[in-house]
Every structure is written in structure tokens, then in C-alpha cells.
MISE-96512 format. One record per residue (C-alpha): x, y, z; residue in three letters. Coordinates in steps of 0.02 Angstrom, whole numbers, padded with zeros to 5 digits, always signed. Example, Ala and Ser with C-alpha at 12.3 -4.5 7.8 and 13.67 -1.06 7.14 Angstrom:
// MISE-96512
REC:xx:yy:zz:resn
REC:+00615:-00225:+00390:ALA
REC:+00684:-00053:+00357:SER
This chain:
// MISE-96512
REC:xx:yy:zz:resn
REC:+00085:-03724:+06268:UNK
REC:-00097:-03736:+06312:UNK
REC:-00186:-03837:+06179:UNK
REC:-00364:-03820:+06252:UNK
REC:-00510:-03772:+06158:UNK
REC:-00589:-03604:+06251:UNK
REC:-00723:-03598:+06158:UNK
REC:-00799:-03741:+06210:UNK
REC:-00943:-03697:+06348:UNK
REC:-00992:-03769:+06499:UNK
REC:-01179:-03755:+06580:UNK
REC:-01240:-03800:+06777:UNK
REC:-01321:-03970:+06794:UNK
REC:-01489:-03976:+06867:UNK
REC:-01483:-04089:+07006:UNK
REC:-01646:-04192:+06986:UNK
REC:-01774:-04169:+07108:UNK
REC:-01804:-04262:+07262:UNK
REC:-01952:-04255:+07371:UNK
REC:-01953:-04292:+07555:UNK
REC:-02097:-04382:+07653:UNK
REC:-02166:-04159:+07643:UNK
REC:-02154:-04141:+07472:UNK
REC:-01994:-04031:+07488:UNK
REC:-01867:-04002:+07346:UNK
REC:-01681:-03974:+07343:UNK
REC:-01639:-03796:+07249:UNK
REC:-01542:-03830:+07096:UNK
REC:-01346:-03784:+07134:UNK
REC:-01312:-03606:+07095:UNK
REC:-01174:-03586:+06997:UNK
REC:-01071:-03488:+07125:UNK
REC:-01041:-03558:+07287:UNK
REC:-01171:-03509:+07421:UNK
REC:-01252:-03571:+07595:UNK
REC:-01445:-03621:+07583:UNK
REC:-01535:-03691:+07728:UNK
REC:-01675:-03809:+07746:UNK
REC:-01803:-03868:+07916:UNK
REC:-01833:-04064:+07932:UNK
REC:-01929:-04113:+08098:UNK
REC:-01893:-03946:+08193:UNK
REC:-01700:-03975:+08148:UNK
REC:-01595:-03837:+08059:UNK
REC:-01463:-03873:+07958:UNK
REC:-01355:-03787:+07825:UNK
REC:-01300:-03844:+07651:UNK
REC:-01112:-03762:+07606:UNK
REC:-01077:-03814:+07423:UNK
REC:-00898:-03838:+07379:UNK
REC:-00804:-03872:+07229:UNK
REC:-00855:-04050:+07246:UNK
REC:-00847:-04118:+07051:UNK
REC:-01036:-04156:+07039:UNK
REC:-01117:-03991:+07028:UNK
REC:-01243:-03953:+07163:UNK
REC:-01173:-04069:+07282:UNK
REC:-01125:-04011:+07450:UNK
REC:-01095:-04031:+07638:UNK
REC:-01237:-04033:+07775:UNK
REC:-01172:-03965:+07929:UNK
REC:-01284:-03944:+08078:UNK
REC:-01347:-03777:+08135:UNK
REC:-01305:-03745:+08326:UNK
REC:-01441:-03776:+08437:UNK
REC:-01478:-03669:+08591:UNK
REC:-01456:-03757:+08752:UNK
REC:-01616:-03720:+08884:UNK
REC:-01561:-03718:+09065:UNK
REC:-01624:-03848:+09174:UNK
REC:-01745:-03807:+09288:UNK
REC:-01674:-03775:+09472:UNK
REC:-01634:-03948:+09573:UNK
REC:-01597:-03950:+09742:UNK
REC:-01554:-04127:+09744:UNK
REC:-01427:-04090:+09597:UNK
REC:-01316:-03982:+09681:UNK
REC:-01325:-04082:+09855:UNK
REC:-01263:-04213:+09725:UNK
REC:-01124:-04116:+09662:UNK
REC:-01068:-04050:+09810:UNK
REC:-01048:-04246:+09881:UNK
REC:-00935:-04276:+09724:UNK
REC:-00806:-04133:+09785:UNK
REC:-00782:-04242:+09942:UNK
REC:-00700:-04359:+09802:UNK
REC:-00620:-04237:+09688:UNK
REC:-00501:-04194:+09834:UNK
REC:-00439:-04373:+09818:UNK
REC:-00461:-04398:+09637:UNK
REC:-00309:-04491:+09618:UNK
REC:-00357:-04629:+09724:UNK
REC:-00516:-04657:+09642:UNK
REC:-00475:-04814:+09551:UNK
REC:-00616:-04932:+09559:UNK
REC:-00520:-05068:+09437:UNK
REC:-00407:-05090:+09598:UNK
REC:-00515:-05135:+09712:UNK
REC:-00420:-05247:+09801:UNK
REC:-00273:-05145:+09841:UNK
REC:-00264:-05111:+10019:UNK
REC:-00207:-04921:+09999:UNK
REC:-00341:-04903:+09867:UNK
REC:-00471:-05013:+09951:UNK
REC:-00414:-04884:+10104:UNK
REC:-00456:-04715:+10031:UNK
REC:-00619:-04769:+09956:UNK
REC:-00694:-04821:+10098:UNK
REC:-00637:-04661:+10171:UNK
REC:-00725:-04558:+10017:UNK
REC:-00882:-04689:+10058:UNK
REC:-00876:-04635:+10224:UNK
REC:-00868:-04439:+10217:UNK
REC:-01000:-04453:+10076:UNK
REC:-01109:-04555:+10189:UNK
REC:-01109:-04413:+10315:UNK
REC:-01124:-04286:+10211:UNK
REC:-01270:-04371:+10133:UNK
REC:-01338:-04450:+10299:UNK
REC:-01518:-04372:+10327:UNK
REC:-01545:-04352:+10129:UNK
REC:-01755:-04430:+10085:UNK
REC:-01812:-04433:+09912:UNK
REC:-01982:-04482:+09820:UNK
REC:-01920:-04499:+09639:UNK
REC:-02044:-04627:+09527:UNK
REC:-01892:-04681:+09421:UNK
REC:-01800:-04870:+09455:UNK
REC:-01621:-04846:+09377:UNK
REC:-01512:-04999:+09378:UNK
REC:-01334:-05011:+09458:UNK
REC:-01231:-05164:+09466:UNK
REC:-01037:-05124:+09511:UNK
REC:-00906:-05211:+09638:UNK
REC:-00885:-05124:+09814:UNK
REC:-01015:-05006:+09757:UNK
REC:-01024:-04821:+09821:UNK
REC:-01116:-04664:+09798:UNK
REC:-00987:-04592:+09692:UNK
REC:-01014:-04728:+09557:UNK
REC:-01204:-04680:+09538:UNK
REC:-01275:-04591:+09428:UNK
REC:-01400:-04464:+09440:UNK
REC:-01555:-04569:+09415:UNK
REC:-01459:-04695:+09516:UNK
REC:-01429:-04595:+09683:UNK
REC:-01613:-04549:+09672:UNK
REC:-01663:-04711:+09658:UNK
REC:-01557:-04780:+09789:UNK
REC:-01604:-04606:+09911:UNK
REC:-01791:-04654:+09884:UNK
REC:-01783:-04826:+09920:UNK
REC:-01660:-04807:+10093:UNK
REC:-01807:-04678:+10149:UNK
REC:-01915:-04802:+10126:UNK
REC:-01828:-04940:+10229:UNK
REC:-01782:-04813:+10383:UNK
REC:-01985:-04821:+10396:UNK
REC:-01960:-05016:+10404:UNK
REC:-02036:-05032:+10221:UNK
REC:-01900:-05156:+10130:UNK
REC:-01940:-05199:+09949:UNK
REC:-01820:-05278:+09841:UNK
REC:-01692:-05195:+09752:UNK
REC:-01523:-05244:+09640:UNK
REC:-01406:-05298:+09757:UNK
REC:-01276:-05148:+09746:UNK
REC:-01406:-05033:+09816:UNK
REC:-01434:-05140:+09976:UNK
REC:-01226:-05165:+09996:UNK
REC:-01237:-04989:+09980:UNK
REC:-01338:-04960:+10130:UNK
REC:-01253:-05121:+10239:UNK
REC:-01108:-05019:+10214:UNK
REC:-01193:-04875:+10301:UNK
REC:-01225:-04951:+10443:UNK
REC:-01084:-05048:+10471:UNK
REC:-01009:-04870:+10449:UNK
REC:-01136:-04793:+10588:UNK
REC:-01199:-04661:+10446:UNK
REC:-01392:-04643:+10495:UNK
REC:-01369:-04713:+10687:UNK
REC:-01331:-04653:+10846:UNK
REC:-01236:-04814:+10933:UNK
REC:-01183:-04973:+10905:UNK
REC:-01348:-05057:+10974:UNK
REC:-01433:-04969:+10860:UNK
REC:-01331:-05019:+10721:UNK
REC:-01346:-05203:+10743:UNK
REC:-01518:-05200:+10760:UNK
REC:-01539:-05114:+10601:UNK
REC:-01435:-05242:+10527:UNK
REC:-01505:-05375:+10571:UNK
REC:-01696:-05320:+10537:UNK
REC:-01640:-05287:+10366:UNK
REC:-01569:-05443:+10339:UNK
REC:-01685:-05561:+10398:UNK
REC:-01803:-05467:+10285:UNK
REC:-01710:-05416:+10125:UNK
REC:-01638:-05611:+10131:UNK
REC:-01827:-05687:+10075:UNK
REC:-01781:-05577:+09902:UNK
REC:-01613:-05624:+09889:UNK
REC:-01521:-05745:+10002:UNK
REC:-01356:-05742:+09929:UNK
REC:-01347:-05592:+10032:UNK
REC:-01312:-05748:+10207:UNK
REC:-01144:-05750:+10175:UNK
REC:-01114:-05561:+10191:UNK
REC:-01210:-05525:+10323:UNK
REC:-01179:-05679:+10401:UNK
REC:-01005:-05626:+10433:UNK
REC:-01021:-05464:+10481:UNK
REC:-01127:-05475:+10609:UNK
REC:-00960:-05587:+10697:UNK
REC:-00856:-05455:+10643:UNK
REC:-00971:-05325:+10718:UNK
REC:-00976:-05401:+10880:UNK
REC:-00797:-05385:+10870:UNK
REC:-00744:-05236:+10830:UNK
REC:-00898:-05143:+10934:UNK
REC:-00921:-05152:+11114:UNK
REC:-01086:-05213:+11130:UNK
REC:-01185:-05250:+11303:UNK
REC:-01215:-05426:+11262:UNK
REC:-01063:-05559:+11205:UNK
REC:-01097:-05649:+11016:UNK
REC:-01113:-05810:+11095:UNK
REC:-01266:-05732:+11193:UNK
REC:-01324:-05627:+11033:UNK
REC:-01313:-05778:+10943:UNK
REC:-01431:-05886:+11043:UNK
REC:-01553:-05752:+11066:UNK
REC:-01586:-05729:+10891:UNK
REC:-01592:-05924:+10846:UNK
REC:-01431:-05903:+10740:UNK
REC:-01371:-06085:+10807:UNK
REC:-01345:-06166:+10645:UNK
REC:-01277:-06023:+10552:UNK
REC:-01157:-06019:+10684:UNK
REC:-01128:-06205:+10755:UNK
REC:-00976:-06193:+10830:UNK
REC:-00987:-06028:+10932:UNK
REC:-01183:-06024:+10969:UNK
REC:-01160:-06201:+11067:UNK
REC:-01136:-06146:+11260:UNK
REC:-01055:-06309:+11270:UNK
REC:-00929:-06283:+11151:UNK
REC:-00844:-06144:+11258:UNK
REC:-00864:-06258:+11405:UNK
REC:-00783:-06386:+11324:UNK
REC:-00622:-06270:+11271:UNK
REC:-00612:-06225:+11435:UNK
REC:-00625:-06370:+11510:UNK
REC:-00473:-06442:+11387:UNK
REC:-00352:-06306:+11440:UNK
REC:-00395:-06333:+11632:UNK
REC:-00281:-06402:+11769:UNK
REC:-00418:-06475:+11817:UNK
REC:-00571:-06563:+11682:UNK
REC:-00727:-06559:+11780:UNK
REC:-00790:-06683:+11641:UNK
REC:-00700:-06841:+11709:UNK
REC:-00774:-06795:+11880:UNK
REC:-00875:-06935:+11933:UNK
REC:-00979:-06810:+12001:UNK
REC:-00994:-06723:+11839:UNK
REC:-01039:-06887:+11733:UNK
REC:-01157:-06945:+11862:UNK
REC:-01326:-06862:+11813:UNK
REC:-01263:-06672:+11836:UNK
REC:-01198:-06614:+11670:UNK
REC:-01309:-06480:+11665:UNK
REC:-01317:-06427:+11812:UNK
REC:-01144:-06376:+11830:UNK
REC:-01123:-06322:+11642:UNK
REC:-01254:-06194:+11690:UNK
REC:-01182:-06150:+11844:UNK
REC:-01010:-06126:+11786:UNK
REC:-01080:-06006:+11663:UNK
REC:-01176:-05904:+11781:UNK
REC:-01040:-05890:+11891:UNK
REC:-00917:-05838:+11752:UNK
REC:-01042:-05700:+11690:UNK
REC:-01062:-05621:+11864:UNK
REC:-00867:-05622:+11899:UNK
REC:-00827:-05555:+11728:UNK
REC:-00952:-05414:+11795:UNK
REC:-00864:-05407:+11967:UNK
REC:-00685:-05412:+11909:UNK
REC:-00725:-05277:+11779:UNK
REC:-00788:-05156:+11911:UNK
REC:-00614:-05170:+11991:UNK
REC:-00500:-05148:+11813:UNK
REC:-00498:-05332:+11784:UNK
REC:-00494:-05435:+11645:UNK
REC:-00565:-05607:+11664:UNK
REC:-00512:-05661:+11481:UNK
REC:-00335:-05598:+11501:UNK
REC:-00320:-05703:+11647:UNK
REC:-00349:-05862:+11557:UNK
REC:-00303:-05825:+11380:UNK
REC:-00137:-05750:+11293:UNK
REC:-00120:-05738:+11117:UNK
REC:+00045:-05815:+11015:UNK
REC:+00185:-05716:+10978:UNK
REC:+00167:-05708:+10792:UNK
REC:-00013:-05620:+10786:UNK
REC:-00061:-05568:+10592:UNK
REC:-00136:-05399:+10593:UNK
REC:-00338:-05414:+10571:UNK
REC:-00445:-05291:+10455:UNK
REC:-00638:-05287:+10529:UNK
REC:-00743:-05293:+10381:UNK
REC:-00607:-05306:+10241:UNK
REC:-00751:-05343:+10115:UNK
REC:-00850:-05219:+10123:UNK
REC:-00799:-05008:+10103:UNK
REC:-00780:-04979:+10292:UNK
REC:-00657:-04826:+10364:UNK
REC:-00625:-04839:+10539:UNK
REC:-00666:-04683:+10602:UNK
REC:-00683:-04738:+10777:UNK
REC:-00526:-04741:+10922:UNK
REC:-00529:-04933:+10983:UNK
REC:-00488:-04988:+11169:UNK
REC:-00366:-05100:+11211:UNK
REC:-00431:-05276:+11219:UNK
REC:-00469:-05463:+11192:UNK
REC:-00588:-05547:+11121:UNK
REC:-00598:-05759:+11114:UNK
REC:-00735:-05820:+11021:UNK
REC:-00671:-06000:+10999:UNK
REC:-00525:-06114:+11033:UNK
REC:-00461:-06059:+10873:UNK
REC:-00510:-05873:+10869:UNK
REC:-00444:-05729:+10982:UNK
REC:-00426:-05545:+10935:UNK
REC:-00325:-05408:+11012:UNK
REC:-00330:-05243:+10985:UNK
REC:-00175:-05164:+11049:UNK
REC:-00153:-04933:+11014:UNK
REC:-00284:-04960:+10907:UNK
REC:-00228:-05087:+10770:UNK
REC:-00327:-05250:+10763:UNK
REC:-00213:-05432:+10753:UNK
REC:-00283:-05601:+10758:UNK
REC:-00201:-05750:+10817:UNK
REC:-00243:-05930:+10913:UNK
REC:-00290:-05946:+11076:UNK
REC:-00155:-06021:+11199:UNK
REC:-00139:-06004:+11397:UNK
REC:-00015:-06012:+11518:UNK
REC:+00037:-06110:+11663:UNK
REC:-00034:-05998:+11774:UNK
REC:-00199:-05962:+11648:UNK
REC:-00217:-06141:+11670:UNK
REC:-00195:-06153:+11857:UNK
REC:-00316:-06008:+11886:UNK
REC:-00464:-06102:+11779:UNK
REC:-00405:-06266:+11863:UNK
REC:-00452:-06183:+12030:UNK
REC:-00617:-06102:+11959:UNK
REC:-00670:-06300:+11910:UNK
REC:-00625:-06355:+12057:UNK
REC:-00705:-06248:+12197:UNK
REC:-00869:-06244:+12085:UNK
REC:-00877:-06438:+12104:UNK
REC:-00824:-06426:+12289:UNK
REC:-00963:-06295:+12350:UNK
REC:-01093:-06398:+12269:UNK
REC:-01045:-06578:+12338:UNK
REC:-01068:-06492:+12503:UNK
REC:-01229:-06419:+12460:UNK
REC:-01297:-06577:+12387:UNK
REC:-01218:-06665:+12528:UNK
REC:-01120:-06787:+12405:UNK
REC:-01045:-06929:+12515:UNK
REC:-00853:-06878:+12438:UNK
REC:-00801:-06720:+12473:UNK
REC:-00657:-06644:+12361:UNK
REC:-00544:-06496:+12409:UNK
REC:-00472:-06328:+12299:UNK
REC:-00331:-06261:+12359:UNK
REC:-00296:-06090:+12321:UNK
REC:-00109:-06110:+12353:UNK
REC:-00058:-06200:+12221:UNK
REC:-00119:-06049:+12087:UNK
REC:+00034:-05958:+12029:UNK
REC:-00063:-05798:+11959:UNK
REC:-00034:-05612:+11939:UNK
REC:-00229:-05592:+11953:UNK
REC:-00229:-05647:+12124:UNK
REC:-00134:-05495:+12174:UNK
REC:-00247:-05393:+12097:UNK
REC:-00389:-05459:+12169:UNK
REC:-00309:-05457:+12342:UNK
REC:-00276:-05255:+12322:UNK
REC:-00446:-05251:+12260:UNK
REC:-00514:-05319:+12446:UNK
REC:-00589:-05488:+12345:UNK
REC:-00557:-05657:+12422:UNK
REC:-00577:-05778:+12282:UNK
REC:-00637:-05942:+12364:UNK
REC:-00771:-05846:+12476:UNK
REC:-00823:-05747:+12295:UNK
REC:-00851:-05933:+12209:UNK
REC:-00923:-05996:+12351:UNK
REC:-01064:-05856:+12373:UNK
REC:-01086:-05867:+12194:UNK
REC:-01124:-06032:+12176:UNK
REC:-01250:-06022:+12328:UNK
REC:-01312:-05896:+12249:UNK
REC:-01353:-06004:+12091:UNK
């Protein structure tokens, strides 16, 4: 039984009034539900009063806005259609892995399609947008970001370099150790070593980087000019003590030889440098002359170890290798030699054999023998050509080249 007292009346509270900083009021609550509305600041919103228990209390829900379309940007869609490249590999886009070799693999393949896609792309924008990120790429910029770094790469094409964080400029020594914006490897490495020497006086913790990819460069691209040589030219000896001294390679081969042309007495007595430089003019022009007839100098000296460990050019940095690689050799030191064998890289020690040794031993020794006889030395000394048990002899016999008469003009020549 319902025991309430109906007669009793109820009456709306006036909600007290409230003035904003333009004098406004809030309606009192009607005493039916309704939907008022209200502008603050050029913002609509709508009041929906509910059955909340304090009268004339209700809920403020925003008004939808209209969206304007932005204005038409050229850049913008150039933009978007570079992130499609990566939406066909989304699933490999995991930039918290970044040292997974299969992940590490397929974004420097993004990086490198993107790159070319994006290759001959100049901007002007005003803004400076930060970016800071680990192997950093296009795909992780923003906007503002790929303007700013677009604007500032124009800008060091012309050879202006200005500083910059140091994601953008990984960003572009990716590029070129990518070849995105040049036509050829000799173009490459002097862009990358303009920009370094330059960018360096803003921030030289860059050295280390660069430092090593300009080895790894000189490895992986055939170049005119060996690193050794590269390495003198540009005064890079004490960044790179062990492979910029011309004596150093003497010295290796000199260890490995039959014969060591250092415990000559006609080496020690006063002629060090004169036969140091000979020997390395007449190794530069045979390298020339057996190369002319499909031989290898190196490989008939050198031979890597059986157990090689396979060798990734650039691993820190996003580089695809996009380009077929030659089989070959390269030594740089006693303890360096890489071979690139159906196009996969391996790096292992250097070692020779018997007849590797025999063949230098002979090299040594005929060197020192033309020029006792040219400098009419009272001992003379004698190379014989007989005891050299080499597979390169043969070749150089079918190629119509007499070995002893090719050192001996060669050293005349010198």
C-alpha cells in the first residue's frame, strides 16, 4: 500500500545565475527536458538536461564542427605516394627490431626504393622540425620533418652544409652510400667525403661513421684508385695508421716472402727507399699489365682460409644491395682480405701458399738483382725463375709475357 502524501507539491529550482567573463547567463532548467545551446569563443556546444537529481543540471556535449579541406599540396601526395612503397611491406616495418638481420634487411630495402622514388625531390619550407630516431628513414618522418630534411639536402647538393640533428645527415649518408642522387661510384665518394670533412666541424661524433665507411666503400665499389692510395691522398694517415703506411704493406709482404729483401745487405745499406719505392711502382704497373691479360696479381700471392665468415658491407647503416658484385679479392692488411664469390661477400685472414710465396720470393729477388747491376754493386745476386712452382706462370706464358725480362724493363724503367 502506497502511504505517500499526493498532495504535497513540488516546484523547479532556479539554478542561480552565473556570469561568464561576457556577462552571459545560464537559462533556468525548464521543467521538461529540452536541448538549449550556447556560443563561447566561436565554439558551439549543446546542453541536454537529463533526469540528473539537481534540477537544471545537465550534460555539455560538443556540437560537430565542419572540417575545411586543406588547400592542394603537391608535396603531400608525393609524400603519400612514397609511404605505399612501405605499405606493401607493412609487416616488416618494425623499427623496435632493428637489429634483426631479416628486419634490418627489408628496411633498408623500403629506404632504398623510397630514396629513388624521392631522388630529385627540392624543397624551400621555413619550418626546422626535429627528428631523433635509430637507423632513421624517410618513412619515420613526419610531414614537417621530410620537408625539413628535403630543404636542407637541396641545400647541400649546392655545396651549402649547415648543421642539422644528426638523423637528418645519417639520412642523407645513407643516400649516398646507397647511390640515390649520383651517377657512379666516384661520384659517390666524393660526395661523401666533402660532406664529411665539412658537416664533422658541427658534429664530430659523426668520425667514427664515416670513418668506416669510407673502408667499406672502397671495398665493396670498384673504384680507379686502391684505399691505400685514397688514403694518402686525402691526408687520412692517422685515421688510418695501419693501412695508409706504404710501408706497412711492404712489410707484410716482405714477411710472407721466400725471399726478405730487408736482411739484404744491399737493402740496409743506405737504399731503403729506394727499393720500397721501386717495388711499389713495379707492382702497380704489373697489376695493370697482368689485368689486361685476365690476371690477378692478388690471387697469385694471397688465398683466403677455409673457414671465411660471410661479410655484410655497411651493416650499420640502412644499405640494400641493389648492385650485382664481381668476383674478387680484396687485401687491405695482413689481417684483412675480402672475397666476394656469386655475389655474397665473406671475410677471412690473409694466408699464402707455397707457391704464393715462391712467386713474391722471385719478385724480391730479381728487383734487387736488376738494380745491383745498374748501380754496378760489387756483389751480384741471381733469381732463378726455376725454382717458382706457380699456376700464374702458365698463364703468363700463354699470355706471350716473360716474367724476368717484364721485371727487368720495369725496373729500368723506374
Amino acid at each position: 500500500m502506497d502511504n505517500r502524501d499526493t498532495s504535497k507539491r513540488y516546484t523547479a529550482w532556479k539554478i542561480p545565475s552565473r556570469q561568464s567573463s561576457g556577462e552571459r547567463q545560464f537559462p533556468a532548467a525548464p521543467e521538461k527536458p529540452s536541448v538549449s545551446s550556447f556560443q563561447d569563443n566561436d565554439f558551439y556546444y549543446e546542453i541536454e538536461y537529463d533526469s540528473c537529481p539537481i534540477p537544471g543540471v545537465g550534460r555539455f556535449v560538443a556540437k560537430p564542427q565542419k572540417i575545411e579541406k586543406p588547400e592542394d599540396d603537391a608535396l603531400r601526395k608525393l609524400f603519400g605516394q612514397m609511404r605505399e612503397i612501405a605499405r606493401t611491406h607493412r609487416s616488416s616495418l618494425d623499427y623496435s627490431r632493428f637489429f634483426d638481420s631479416r628486419v634490418h634487411f627489408y628496411n633498408s630495402m623500403i629506404f632504398y626504393k623510397q630514396g629513388m622514388f624521392m631522388k630529385d625531390v627540392t624543397d624551400d619550407y621555413s619550418g626546422h622540425a626535429p627528428f631523433s630516431q635509430y637507423f632513421p628513414s624517410y618513412q619515420m618522418m613526419g610531414y614537417e620533418q621530410l620537408r625539413t630534411y628535403f630543404t636542407w639536402r637541396t641545400a647541400v647538393r649546392k655545396g651549402e652544409i649547415s648543421d642539422i640533428p644528426f638523423s637528418y645527415a645519417f639520412v642523407y649518408l645513407y643516400e649516398l652510400l646507397n647511390h640515390i642522387g649520383v651517377s657512379n661510384p666516384q661520384e659517390g665518394l666524393e660526395k661523401l667525403l666533402s660532406f664529411w670533412k665539412t658537416f664533422r666541424e658541427y658534429q664530430p661524433a659523426i668520425d667514427p661513421y664515416v670513418l668506416q665507411w669510407l673502408k667499406e666503400y672502397h671495398i665493396y665499389y670498384e673504384l680507379p684508385r686502391s684505399f691505400p692510395e685514397f688514403v694518402r691522398e686525402n691526408s687520412l694517415t692517422e685515421q688510418y695508421p695501419q693501412i695508409a703506411d706504404p710501408e706497412d704493406r711492404f712489410t707484410l709482404l716482405c714477411s710472407i716472402s721466400d725471399y726478405d729483401i730487408r736482411k739484404s745487405r744491399f737493402f740496409s745499406d743506405g737504399r731503403e727507399k729506394l727499393i720500397t719505392d721501386c717495388f711499389y711502382f713495379l707492382v702497380e704497373r704489373l697489376d695493370t699489365i697482368f689485368q689486361e691479360h685476365g690476371i690477378l696479381l692478388e690471387e697469385s700471392i694471397f688465398h683466403p682460409t677455409k673457414k671465411m665468415s660471410v661479410w655484410q658491407p655497411f651493416k650499420n647503416a640502412l644499405f640494400y644491395p641493389s648492385q650485382k658484385q664481381t668476383d674478387r679479392k680484396v687485401v687491405l692488411s695482413k689481417n684483412e682480405i675480402y672475397v666476394c664469390q656469386e655475389n655474397q661477400w665473406y671475410f677471412s685472414t690473409v694466408i699464402t701458399s707455397k707457391g704464393g710465396r715462391q712467386f713474391l720470393g722471385y719478385l724480391f729477388k730479381q728487383i734487387e738483382c736488376v738494380l745491383r747491376k745498374l748501380l754496378h754493386y760489387r756483389f751480384s745476386l741471381t733469381a732463378n725463375l726455376n725454382m717458382v712452382h706457380h699456376p700464374v706462370l702458365t698463364d703468363l706464358e700463354q699470355a706471350g709475357l716473360a716474367l724476368d725480362s717484364l721485371i727487368r724493363d720495369l725496373v729500368v724503367e723506374f
